[in-house]
Each structure stands twice: as C-alpha cells, then as structure tokens.
C-alpha positions as CSV (number, residue, x, y, z in Angstrom):
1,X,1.5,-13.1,12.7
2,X,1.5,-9.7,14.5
3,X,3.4,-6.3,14.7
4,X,4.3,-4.8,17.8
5,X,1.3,-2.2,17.1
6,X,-1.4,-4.5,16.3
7,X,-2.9,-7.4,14.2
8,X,-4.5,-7.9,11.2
9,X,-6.9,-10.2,9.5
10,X,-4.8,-11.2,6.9
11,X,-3.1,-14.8,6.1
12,X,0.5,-15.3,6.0
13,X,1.2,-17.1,3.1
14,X,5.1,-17.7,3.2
15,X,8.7,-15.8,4.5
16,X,10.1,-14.6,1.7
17,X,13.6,-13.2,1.2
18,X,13.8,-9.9,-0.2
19,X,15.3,-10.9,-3.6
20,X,11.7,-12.5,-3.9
21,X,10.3,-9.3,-3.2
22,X,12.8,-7.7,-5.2
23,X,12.1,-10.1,-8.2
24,X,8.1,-9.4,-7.9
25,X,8.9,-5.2,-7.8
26,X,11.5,-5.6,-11.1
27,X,9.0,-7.5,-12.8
28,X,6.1,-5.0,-12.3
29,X,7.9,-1.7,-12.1
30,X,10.4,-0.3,-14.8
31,X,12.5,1.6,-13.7
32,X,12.4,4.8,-15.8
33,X,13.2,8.7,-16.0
34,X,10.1,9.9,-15.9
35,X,8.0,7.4,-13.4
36,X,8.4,7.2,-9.5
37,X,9.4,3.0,-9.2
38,X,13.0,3.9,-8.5
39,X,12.0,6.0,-5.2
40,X,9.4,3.3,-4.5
41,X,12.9,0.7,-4.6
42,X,14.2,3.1,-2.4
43,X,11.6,2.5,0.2
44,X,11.7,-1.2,-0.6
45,X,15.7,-1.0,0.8
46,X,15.0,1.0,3.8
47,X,12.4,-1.3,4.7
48,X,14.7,-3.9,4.4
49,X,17.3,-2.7,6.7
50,X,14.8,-1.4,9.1
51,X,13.1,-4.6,9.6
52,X,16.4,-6.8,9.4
53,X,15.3,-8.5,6.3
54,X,12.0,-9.5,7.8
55,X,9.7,-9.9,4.7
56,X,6.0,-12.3,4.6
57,X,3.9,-12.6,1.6
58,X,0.4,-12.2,2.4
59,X,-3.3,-12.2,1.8
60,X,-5.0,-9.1,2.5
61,X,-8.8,-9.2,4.2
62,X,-10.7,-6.0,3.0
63,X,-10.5,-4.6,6.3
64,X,-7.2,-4.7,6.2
65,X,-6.5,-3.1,3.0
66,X,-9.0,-0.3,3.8
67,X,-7.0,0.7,7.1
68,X,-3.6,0.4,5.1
69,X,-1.7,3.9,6.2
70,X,-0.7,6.2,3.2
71,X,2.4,8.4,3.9
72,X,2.6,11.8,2.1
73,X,2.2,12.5,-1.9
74,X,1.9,15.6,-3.2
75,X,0.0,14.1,-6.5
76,X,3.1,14.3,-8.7
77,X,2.9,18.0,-9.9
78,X,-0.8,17.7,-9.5
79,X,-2.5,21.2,-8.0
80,X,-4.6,19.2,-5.5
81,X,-2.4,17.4,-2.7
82,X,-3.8,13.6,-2.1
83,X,-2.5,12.9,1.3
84,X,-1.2,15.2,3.5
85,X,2.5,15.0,5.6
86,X,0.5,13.2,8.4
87,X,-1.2,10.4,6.7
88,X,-4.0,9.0,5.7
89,X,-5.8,5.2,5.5
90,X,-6.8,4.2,2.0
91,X,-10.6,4.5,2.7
92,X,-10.0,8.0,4.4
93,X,-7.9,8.8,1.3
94,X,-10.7,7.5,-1.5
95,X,-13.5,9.7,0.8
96,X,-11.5,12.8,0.4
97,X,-11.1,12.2,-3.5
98,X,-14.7,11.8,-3.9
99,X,-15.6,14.9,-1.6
100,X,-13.4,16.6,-4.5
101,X,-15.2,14.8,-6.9
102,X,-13.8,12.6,-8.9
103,X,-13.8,14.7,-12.1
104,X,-12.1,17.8,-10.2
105,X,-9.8,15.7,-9.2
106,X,-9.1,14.1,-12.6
107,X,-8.8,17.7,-14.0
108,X,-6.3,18.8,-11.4
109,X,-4.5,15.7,-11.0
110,X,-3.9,14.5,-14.8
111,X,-0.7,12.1,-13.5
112,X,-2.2,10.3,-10.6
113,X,-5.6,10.0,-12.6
114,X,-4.0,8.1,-15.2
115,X,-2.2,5.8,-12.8
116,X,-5.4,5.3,-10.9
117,X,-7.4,4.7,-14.3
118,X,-4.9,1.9,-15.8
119,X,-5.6,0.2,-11.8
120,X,-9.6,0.4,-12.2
121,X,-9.6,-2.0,-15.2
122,X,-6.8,-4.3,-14.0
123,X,-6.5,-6.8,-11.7
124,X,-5.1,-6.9,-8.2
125,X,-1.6,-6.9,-8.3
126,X,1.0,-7.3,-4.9
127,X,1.1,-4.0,-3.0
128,X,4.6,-3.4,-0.8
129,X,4.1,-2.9,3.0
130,X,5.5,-2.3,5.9
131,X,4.9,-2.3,9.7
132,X,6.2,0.6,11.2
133,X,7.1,3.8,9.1
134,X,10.4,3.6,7.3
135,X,13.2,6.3,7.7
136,X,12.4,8.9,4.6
137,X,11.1,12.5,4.7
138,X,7.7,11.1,3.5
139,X,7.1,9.1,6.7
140,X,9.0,11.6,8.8
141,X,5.6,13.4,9.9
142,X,3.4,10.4,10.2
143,X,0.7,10.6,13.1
144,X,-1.9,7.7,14.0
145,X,-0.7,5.3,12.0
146,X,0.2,2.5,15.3
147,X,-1.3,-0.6,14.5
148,X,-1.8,-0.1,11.1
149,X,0.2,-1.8,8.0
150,X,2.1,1.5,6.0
151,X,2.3,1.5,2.3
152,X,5.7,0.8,0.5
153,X,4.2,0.9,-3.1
154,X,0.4,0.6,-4.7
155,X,-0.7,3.6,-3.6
156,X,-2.6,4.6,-6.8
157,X,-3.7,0.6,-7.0
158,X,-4.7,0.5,-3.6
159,X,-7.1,4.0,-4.1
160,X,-8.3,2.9,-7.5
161,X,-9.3,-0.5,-6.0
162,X,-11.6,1.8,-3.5
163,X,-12.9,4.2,-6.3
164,X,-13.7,1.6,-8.0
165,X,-16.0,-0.3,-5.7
166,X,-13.9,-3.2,-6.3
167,X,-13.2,-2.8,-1.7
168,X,-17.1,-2.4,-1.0
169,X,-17.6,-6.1,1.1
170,X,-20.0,-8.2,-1.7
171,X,-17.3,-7.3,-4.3
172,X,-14.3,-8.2,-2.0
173,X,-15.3,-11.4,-1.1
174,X,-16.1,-12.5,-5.0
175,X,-13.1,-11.4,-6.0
176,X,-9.1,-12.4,-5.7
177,X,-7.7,-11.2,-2.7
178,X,-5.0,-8.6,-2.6
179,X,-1.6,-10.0,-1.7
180,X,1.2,-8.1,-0.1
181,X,4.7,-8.0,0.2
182,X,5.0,-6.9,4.5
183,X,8.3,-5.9,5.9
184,X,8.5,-6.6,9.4
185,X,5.7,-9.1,10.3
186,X,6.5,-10.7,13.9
187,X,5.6,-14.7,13.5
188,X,3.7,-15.9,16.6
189,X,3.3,-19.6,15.9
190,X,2.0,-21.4,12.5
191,X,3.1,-19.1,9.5
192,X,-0.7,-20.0,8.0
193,X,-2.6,-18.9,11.1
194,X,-4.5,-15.5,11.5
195,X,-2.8,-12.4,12.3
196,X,-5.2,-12.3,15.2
C-alpha cells in the first residue's frame, strides 16, 4: 500500500467501505451541540469524495503515527493556539506543548486539556486519516505535509498518546497498536503486505 507522496510502515488490514467507517465514527462520536464530531463527519465526507470512496483499515507503526500531519486548531476557545494554519506532525505538535509546559497549557487550554486527559487513561481507539489534504479552510494553508498521512479525527488521542509516553518505542511495541481508518490508500499488490 502506498500514496502518491510516500509510504508508510503500517499493515493494511482490509478495504473498507465508508459506511464501515461511518459505523466505527457514530459509534465513538455523538454528535452534540457543544462538541466538535459533527465538523470531524464533515471531513470524514470530503475525504470520501476526494478519494472516490477509497477507504483501508490499518495498523499504525509508531513511526508512522508520530509523522501523522495535524492541520490547523485554534484549541477550541483556548488562549494558546496548538497547531498553526501550516501544520504540524504529532511529535512536532507534543514538543511544542511541552516547551509550554504542560501545566501552562492545561491552564490556558481547559477544553483541549480535558479531551487529552480522558485519552491518557484510555485505550487506543481508531484515528481517521487521510492521504492528501482534504478541501476545507483548515487544510487550505497546509505546507510540508507530502508523504505524510493527514489527520481526519484523533487529534487530541493522537497528542495524548505522545504526552503520555504511551509513543516512546519500549512502550509502543508492548502495547496494541493504533488502527486507522485512511482515505485514499493506493494498493500495490497483497492488501496484507507493507506499505513499503
């Protein structure tokens, strides 16, 4: 499996059509007033149409989910902006929080804190994915991120799993691995074979 940017590490697991992915994002996200899932859907659809209905489900090597590309979020009221308009990877992203410190950002970030304290204590869950940035004002300004997979959804999950050591590679390797939902995977021979 490969994009027309790069490879990855990662195992393809199966196709999946997107009412499967659909299905896994309903049962894990609620839809409500005051969250973000319904924008995160949102970018689930336009994946979908971008990518002509395209979808793998995957296993995710450590390396791969440290160089995942995060597009812009402005911490959800939060006065300290996480990632900027151009992007950042998730282990660029989970340096800059602790440069901040952790407890400044907590302070100054209530919202996103909370959502990346409920992922420390859990377990890995499916993050959303996609191969190429998706046509919404939050990829619009995206820089570096060829050859990279570009998160969907998880992006508190994905930061919480780094703050939280549970990335660092003696943890990784005793643990689950994190799966994914990819939009736009090219296959390349034997859907179980390495992306590289």
């Amino acid at each position: 499996m490969q994009t027309t940017e790069g490879s990855f590490m990662g195992r393809c697991i199966k196709r999946v059509a997107f009412e499967d992915v659909l299905a896994c994002f309903d049962e894990e996200h609620e839809v409500k007033p005051d969250n973000t899932n319904e924008h995160a859907r949102n970018m689930l659809q336009a994946a979908h149409q971008k990518f002509d209905g395209n979808w793998a489900y995957v296993s995710l090597d450590r390396e791969d989910i440290l160089n995942i590309f995060l597009p812009h979020h402005i911490s959800e009221g939060g006065a300290i902006p996480l990632i900027p308009p151009t992007g950042l990877t998730v282990a660029a992203a989970v340096e800059a929080i602790r440069k901040i410190s952790t407890a400044d950002y907590q302070a100054a970030n209530p919202v996103c804190w909370r959502k990346m304290s409920h992922w420390k204590e859990n377990s890995t869950s499916p993050v959303f994915l996609c191969t190429a940035p998706v046509n919404h004002s939050d990829y619009q300004d995206l820089t570096n991120y060829e050859g990279h997979l570009i998160h969907l959804d998880g992006l508190h999950r994905l930061i919480a799993w780094g703050l939280s050591g549970k990335l660092e590679p003696d943890e990784y390797e005793k643990r689950e691995k994190v799966t994914a939902y990819v939009a736009g995977l090219e296959e390349d021979g034997d859907p179980i074979e390495n992306f590289r």
